[in-house]
Biopython code that builds the backbone (N, CA, C, O; Angstrom):
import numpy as np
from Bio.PDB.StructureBuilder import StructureBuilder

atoms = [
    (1, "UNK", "N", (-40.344, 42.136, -23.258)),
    (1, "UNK", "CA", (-39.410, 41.793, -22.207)),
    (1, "UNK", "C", (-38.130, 41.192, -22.770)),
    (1, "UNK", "O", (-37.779, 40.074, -22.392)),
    (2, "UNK", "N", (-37.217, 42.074, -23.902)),
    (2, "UNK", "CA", (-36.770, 41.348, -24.572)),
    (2, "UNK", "C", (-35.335, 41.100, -23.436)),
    (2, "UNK", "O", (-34.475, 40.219, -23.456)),
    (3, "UNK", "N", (-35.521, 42.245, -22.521)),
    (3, "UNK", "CA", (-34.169, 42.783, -21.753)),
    (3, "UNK", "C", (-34.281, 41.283, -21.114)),
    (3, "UNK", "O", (-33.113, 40.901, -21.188)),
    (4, "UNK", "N", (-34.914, 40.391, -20.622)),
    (4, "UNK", "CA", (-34.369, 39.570, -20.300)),
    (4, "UNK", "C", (-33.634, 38.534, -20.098)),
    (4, "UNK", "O", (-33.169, 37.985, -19.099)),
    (5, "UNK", "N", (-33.579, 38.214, -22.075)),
    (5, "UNK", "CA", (-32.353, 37.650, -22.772)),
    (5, "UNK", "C", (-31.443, 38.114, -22.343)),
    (5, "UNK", "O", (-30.637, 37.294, -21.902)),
    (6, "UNK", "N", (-31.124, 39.316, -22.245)),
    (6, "UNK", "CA", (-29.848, 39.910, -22.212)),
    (6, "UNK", "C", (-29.236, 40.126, -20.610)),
    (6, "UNK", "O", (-28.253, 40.820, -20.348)),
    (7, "UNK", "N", (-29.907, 39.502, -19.790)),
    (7, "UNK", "CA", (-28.713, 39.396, -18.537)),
    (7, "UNK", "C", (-27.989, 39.253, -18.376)),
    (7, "UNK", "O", (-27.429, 39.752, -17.400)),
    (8, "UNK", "N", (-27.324, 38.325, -19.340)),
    (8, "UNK", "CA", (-25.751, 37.743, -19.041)),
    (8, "UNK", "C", (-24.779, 38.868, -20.186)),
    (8, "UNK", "O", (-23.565, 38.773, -20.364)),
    (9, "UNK", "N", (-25.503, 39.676, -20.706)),
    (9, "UNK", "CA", (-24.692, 40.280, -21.511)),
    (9, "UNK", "C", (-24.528, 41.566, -20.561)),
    (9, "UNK", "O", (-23.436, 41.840, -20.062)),
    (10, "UNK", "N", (-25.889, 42.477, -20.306)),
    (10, "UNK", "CA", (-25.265, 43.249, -19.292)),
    (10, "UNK", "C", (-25.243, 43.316, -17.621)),
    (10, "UNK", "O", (-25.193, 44.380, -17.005)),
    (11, "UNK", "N", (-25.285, 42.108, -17.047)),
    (11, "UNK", "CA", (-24.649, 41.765, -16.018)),
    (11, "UNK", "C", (-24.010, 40.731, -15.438)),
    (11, "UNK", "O", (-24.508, 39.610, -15.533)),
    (12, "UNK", "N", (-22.791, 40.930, -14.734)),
    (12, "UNK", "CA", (-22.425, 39.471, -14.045)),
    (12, "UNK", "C", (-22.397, 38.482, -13.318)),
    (12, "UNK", "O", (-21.755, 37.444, -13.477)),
    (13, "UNK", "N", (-23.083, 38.766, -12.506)),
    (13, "UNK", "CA", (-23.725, 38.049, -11.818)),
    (13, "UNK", "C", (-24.988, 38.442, -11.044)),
    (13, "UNK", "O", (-25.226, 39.649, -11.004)),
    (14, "UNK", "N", (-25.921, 37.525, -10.358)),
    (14, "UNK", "CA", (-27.421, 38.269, -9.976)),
    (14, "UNK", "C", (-27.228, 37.511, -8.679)),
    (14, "UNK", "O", (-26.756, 36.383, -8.824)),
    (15, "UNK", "N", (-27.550, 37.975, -7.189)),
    (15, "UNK", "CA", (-27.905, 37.447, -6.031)),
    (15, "UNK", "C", (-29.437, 37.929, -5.549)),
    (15, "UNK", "O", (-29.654, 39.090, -5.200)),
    (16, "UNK", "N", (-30.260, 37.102, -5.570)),
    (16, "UNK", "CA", (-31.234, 36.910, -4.554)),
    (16, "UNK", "C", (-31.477, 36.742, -3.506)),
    (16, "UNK", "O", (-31.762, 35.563, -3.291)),
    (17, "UNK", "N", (-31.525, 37.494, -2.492)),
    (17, "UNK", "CA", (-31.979, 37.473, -0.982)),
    (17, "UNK", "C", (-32.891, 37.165, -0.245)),
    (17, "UNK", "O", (-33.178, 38.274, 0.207)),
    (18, "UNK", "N", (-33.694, 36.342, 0.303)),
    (18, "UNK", "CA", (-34.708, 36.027, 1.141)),
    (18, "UNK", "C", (-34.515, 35.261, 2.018)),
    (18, "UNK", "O", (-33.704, 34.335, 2.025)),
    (19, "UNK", "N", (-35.459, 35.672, 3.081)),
    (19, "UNK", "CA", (-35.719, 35.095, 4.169)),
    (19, "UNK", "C", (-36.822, 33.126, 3.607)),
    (19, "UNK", "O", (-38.009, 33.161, 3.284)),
    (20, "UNK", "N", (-36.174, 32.057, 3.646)),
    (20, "UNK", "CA", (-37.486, 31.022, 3.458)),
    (20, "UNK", "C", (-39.011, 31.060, 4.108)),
    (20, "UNK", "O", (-39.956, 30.339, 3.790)),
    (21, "UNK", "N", (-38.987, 31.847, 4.862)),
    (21, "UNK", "CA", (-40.346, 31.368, 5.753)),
    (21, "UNK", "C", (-40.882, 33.226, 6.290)),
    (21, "UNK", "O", (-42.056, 33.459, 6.576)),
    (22, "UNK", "N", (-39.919, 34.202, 6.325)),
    (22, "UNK", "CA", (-40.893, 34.722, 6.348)),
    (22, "UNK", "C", (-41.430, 36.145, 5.749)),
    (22, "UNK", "O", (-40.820, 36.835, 4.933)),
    (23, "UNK", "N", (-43.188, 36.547, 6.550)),
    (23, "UNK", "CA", (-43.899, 37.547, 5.548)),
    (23, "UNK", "C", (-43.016, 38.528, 4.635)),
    (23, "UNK", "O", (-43.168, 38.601, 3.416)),
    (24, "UNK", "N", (-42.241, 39.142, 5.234)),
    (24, "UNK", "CA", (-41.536, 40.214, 4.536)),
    (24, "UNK", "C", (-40.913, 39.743, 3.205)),
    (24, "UNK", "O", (-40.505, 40.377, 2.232)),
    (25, "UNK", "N", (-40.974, 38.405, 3.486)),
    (25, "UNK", "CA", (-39.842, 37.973, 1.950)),
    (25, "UNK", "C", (-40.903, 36.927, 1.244)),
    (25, "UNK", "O", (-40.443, 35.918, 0.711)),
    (26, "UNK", "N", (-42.316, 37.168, 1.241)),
    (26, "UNK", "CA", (-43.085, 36.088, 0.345)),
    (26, "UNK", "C", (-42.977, 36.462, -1.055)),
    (26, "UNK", "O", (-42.673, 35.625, -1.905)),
    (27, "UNK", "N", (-43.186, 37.551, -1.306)),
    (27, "UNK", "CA", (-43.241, 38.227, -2.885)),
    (27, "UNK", "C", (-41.785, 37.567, -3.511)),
    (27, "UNK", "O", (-41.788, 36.685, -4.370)),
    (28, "UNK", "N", (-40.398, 38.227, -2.854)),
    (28, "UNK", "CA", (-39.216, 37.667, -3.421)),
    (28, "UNK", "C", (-38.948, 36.562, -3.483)),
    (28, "UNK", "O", (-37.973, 36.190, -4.137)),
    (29, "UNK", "N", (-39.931, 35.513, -2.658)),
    (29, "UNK", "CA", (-40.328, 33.945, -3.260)),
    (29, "UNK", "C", (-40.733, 33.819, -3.904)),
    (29, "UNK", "O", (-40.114, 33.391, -4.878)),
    (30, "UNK", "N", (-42.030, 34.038, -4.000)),
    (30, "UNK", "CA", (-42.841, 33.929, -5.062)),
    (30, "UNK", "C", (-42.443, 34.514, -6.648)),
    (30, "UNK", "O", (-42.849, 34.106, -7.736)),
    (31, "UNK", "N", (-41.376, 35.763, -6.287)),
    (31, "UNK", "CA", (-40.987, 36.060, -7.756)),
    (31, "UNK", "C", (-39.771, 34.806, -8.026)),
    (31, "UNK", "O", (-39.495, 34.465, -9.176)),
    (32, "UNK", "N", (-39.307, 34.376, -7.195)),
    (32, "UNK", "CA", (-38.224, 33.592, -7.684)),
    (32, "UNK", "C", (-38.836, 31.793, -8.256)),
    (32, "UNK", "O", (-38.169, 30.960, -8.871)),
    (33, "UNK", "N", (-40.178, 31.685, -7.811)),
    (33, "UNK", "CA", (-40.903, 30.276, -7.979)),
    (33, "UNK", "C", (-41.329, 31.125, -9.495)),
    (33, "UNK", "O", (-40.830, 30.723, -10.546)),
    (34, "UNK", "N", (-41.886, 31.819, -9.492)),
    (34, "UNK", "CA", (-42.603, 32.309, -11.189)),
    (34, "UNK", "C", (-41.748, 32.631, -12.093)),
    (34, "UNK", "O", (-42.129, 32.315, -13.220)),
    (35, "UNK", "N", (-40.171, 33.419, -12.024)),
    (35, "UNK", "CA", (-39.664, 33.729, -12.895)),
    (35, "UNK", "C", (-38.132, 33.199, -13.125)),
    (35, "UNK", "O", (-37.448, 33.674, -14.031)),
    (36, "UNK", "N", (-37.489, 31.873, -11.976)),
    (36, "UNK", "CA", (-36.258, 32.003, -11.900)),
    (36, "UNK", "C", (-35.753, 30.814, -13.167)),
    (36, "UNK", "O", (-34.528, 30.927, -13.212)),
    (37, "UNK", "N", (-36.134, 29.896, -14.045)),
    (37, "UNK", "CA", (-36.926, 29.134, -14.699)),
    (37, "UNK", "C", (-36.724, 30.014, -16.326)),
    (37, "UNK", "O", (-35.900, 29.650, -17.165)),
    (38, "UNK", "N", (-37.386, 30.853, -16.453)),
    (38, "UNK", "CA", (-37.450, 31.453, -17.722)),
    (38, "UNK", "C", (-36.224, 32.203, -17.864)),
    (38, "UNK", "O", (-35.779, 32.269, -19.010)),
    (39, "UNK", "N", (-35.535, 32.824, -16.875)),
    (39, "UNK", "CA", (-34.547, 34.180, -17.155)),
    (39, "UNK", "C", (-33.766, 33.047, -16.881)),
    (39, "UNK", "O", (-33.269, 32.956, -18.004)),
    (40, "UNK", "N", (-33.150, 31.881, -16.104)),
    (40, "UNK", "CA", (-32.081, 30.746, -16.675)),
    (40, "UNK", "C", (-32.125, 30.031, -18.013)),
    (40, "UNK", "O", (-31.085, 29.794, -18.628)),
    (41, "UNK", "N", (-33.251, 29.706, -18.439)),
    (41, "UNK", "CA", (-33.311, 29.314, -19.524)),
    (41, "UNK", "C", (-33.028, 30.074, -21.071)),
    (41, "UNK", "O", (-32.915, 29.646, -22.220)),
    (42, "UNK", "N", (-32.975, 31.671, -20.318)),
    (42, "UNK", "CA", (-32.648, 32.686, -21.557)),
    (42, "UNK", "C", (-30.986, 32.979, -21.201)),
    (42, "UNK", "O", (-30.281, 33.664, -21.943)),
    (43, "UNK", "N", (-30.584, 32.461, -20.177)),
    (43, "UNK", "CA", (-29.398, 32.950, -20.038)),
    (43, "UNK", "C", (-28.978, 31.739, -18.875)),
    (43, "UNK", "O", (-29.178, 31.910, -17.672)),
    (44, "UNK", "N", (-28.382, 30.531, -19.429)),
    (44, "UNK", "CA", (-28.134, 29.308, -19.195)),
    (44, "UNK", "C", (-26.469, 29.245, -18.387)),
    (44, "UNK", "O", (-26.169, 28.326, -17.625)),
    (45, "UNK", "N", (-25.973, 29.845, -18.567)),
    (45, "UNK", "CA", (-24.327, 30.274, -18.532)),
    (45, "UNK", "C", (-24.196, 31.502, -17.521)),
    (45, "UNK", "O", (-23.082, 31.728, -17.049)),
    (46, "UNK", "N", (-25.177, 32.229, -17.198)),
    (46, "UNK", "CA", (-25.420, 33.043, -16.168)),
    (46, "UNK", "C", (-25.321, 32.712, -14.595)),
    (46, "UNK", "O", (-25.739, 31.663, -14.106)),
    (47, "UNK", "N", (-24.943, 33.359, -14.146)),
    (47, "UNK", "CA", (-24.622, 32.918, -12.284)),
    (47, "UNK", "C", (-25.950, 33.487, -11.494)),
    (47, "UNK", "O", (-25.587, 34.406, -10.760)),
    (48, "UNK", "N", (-27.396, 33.248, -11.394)),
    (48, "UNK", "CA", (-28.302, 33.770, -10.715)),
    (48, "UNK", "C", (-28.305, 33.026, -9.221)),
    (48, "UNK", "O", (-28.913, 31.991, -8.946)),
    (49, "UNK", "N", (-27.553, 33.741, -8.416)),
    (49, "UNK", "CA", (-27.222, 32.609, -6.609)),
    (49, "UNK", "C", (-28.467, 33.318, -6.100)),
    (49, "UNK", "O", (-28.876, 34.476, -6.175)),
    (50, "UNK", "N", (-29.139, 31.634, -5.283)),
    (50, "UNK", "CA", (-30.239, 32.153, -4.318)),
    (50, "UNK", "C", (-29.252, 31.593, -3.081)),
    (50, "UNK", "O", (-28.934, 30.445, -2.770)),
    (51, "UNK", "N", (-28.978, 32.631, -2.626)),
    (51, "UNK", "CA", (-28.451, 31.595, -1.492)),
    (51, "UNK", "C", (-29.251, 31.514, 0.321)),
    (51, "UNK", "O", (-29.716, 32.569, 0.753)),
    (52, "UNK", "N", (-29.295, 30.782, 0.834)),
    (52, "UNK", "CA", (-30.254, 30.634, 2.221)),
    (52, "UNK", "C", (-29.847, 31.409, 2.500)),
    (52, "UNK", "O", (-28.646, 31.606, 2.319)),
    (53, "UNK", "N", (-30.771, 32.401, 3.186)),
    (53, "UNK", "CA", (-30.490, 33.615, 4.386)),
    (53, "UNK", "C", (-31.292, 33.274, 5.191)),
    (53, "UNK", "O", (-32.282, 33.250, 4.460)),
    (54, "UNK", "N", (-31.696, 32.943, 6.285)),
    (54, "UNK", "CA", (-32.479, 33.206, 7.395)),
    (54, "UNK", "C", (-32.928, 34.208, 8.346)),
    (54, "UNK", "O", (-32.249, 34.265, 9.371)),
    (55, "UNK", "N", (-34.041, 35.122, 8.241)),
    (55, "UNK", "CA", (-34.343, 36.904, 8.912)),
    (55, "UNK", "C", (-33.442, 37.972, 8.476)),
    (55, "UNK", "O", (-33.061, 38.881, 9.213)),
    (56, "UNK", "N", (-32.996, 37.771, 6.786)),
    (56, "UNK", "CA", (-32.839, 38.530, 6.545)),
    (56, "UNK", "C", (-33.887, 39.452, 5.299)),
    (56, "UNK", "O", (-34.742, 39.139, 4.470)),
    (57, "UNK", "N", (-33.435, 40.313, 5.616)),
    (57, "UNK", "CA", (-34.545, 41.169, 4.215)),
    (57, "UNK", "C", (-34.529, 41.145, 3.336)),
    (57, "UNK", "O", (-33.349, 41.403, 3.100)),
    (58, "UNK", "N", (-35.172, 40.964, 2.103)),
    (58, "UNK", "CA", (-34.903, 40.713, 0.954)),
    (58, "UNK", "C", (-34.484, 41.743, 0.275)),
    (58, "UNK", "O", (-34.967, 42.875, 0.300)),
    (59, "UNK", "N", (-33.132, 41.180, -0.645)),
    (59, "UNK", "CA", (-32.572, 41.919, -1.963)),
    (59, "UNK", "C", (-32.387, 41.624, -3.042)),
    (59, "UNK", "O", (-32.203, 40.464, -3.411)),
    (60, "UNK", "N", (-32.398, 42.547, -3.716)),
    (60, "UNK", "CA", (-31.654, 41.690, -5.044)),
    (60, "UNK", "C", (-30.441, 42.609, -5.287)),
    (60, "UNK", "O", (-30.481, 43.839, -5.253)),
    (61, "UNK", "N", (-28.983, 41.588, -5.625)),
    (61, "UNK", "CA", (-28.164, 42.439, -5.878)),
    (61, "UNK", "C", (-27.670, 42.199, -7.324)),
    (61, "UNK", "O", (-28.183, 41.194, -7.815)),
    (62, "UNK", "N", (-26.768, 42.885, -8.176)),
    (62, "UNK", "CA", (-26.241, 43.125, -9.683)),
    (62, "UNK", "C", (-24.712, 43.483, -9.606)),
    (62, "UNK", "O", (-24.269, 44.557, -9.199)),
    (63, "UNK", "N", (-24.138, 42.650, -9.961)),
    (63, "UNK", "CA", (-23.048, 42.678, -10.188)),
    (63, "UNK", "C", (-22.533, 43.171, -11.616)),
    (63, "UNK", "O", (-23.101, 42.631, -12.565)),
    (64, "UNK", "N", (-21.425, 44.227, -11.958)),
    (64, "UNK", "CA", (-21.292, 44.544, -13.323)),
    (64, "UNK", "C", (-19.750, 44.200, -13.173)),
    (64, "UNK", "O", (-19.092, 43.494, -12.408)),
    (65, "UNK", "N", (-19.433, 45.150, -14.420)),
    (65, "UNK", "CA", (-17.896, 45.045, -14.871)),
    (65, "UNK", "C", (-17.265, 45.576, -14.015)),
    (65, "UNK", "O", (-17.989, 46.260, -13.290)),
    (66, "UNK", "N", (-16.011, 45.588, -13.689)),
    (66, "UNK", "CA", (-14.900, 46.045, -12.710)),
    (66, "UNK", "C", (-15.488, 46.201, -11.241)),
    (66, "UNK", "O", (-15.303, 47.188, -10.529)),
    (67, "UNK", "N", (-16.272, 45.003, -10.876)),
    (67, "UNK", "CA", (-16.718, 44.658, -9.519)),
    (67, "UNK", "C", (-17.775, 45.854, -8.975)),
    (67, "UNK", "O", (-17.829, 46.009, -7.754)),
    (68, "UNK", "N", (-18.539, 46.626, -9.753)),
    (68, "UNK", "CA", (-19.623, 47.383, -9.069)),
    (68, "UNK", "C", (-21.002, 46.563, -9.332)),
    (68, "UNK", "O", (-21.611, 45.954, -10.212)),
    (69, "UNK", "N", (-21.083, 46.988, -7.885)),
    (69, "UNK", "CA", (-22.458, 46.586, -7.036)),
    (69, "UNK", "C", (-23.726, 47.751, -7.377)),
    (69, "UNK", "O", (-23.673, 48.975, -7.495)),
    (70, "UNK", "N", (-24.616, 46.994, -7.453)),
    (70, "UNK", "CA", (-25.956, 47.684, -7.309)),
    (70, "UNK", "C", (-26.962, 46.747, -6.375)),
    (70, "UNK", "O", (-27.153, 45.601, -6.782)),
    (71, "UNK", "N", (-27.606, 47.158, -5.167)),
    (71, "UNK", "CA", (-29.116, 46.556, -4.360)),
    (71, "UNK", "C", (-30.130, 47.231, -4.176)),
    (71, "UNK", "O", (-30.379, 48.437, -4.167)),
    (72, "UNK", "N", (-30.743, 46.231, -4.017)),
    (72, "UNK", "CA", (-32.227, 47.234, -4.069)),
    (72, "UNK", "C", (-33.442, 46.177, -2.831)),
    (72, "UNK", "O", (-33.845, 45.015, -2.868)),
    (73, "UNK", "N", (-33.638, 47.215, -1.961)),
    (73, "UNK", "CA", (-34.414, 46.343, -1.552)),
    (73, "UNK", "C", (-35.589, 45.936, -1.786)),
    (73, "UNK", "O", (-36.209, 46.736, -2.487)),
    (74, "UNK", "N", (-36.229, 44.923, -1.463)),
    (74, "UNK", "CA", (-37.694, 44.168, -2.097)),
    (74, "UNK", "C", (-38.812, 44.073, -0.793)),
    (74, "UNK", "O", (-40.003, 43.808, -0.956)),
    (75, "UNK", "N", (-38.160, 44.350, 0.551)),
    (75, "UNK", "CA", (-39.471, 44.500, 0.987)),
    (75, "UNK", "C", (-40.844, 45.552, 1.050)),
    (75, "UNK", "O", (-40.917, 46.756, 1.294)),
    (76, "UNK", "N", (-41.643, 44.768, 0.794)),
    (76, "UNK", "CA", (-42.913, 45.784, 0.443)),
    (76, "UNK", "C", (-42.959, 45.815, -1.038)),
    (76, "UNK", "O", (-43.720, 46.669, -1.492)),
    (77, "UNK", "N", (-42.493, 45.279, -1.667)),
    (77, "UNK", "CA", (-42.824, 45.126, -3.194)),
    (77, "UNK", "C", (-43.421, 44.150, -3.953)),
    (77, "UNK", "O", (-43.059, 43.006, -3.678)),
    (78, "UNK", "N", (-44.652, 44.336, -5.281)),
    (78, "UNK", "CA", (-44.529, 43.112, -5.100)),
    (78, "UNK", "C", (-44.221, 42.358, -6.452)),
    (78, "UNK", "O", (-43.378, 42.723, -7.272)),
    (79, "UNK", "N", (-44.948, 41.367, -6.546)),
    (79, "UNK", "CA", (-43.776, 40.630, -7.790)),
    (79, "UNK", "C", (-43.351, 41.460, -9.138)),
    (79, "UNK", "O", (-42.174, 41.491, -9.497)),
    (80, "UNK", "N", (-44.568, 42.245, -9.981)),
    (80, "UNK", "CA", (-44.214, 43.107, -10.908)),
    (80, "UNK", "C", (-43.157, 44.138, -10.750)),
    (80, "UNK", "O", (-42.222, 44.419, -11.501)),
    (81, "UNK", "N", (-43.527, 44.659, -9.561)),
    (81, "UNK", "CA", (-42.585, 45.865, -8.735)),
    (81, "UNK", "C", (-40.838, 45.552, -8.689)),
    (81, "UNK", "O", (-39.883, 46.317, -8.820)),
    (82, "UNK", "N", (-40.941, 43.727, -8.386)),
    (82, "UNK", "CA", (-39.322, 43.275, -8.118)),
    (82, "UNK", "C", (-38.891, 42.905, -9.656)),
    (82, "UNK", "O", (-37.693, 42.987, -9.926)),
    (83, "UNK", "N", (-39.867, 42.479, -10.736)),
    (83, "UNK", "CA", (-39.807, 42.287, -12.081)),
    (83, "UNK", "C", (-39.143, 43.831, -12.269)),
    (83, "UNK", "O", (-37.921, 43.772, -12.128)),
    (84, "UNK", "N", (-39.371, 44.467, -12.400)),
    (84, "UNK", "CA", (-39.157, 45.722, -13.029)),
    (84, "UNK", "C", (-37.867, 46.518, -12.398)),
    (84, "UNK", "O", (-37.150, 47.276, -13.052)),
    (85, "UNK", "N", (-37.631, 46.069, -10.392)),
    (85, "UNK", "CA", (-36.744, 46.241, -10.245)),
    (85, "UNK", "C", (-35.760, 45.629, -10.807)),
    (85, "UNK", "O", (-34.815, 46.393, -11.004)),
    (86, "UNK", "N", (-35.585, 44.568, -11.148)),
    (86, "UNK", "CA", (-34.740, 43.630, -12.111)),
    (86, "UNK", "C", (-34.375, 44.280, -13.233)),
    (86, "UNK", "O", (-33.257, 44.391, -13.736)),
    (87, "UNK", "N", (-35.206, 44.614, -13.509)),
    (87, "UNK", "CA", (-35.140, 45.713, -15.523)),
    (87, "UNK", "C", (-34.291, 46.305, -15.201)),
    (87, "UNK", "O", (-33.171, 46.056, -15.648)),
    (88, "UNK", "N", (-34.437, 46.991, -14.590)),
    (88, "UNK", "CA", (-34.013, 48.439, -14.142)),
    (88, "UNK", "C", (-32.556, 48.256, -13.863)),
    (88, "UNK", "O", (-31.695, 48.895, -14.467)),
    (89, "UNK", "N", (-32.243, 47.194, -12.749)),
    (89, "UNK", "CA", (-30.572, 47.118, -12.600)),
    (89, "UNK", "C", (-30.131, 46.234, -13.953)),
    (89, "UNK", "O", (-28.994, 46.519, -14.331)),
    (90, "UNK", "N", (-30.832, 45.184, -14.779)),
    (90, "UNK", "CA", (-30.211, 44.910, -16.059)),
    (90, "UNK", "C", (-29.917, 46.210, -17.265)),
    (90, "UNK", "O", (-28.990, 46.325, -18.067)),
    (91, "UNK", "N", (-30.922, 46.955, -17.052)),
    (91, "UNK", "CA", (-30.608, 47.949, -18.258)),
    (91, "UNK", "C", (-29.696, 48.942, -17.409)),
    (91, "UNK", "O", (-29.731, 49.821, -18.270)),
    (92, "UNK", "N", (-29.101, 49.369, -16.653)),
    (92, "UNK", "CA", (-28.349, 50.049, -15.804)),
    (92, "UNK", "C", (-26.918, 49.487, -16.185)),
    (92, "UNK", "O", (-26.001, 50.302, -16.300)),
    (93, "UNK", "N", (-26.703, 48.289, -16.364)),
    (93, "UNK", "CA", (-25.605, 47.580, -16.640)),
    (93, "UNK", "C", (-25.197, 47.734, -18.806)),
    (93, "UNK", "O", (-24.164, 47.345, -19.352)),
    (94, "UNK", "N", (-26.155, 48.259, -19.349)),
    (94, "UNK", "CA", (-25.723, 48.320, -20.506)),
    (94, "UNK", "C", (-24.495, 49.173, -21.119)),
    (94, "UNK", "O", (-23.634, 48.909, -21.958)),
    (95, "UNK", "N", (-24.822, 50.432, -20.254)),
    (95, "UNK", "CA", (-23.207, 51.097, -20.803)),
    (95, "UNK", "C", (-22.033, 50.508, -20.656)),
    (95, "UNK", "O", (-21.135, 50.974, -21.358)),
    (96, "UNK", "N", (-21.732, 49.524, -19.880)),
    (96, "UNK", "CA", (-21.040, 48.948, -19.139)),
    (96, "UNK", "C", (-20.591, 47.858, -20.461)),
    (96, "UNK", "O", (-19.445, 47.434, -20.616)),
    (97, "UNK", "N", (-21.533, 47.589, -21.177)),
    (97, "UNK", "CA", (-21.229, 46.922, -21.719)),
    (97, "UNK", "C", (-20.795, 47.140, -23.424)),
    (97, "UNK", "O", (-20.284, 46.376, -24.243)),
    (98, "UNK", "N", (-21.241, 48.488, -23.495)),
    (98, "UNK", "CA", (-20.705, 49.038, -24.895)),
    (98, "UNK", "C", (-20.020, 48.988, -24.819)),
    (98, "UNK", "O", (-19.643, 48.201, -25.687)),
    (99, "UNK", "N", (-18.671, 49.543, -23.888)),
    (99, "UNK", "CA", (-17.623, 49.815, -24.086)),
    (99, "UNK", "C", (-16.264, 48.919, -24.492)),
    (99, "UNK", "O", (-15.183, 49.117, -25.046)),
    (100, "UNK", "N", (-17.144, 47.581, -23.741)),
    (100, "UNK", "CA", (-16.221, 46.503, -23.942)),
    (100, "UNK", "C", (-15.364, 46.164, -25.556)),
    (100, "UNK", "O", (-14.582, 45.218, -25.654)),
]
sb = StructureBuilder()
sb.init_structure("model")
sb.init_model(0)
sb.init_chain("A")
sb.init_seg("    ")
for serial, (resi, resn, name, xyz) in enumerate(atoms, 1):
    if name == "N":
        sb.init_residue(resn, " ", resi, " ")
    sb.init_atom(name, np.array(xyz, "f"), 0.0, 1.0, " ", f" {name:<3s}", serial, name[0])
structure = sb.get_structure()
């Protein structure tokens, strides 16, 4: 899991979406209580915003170079599933970053 060092290299910022309280958004809690901790601590200087939503659905969004967006939604997934969705938009962001 080495890609997880490398968030702040290939992306710019990370938003987390969930609802606090409910079913549809327990997993994207629960991934954010198990993993939000280790991927700050590998990338300290990184912008990972949880910010309160209330009934909304959970996302995760990826911010890259010259302001493109990537989301993905998380309901019905579950924590490995949103782990990997994570991979997936960090390594998505690497070309992005050769070029620099």
């Amino acid at each position: 899991m080495a890609w997880r060092s490398q968030l702040s290299r290939n992306l710019k910022e990370l938003r987390i979406l969930f609802c606090q309280t409910s079913p549809s958004s327990a997993s994207a809690r629960s991934f954010v209580e198990q993993n939000y901790k280790d991927l700050k601590t590998l990338n300290p200087k990184f912008p990972i915003l949880i910010p309160e939503c209330r009934g909304i659905e959970p996302q995760i969004w990826a911010r890259y170079d010259m302001g493109v967006e990537r989301g993905i939604r998380l309901e019905g997934l579950t924590e490995p599933q949103i782990l990997k969705a994570l991979e997936d938009l960090a390594k998505a962001g690497f070309p992005y970053i050769q070029l620099s």
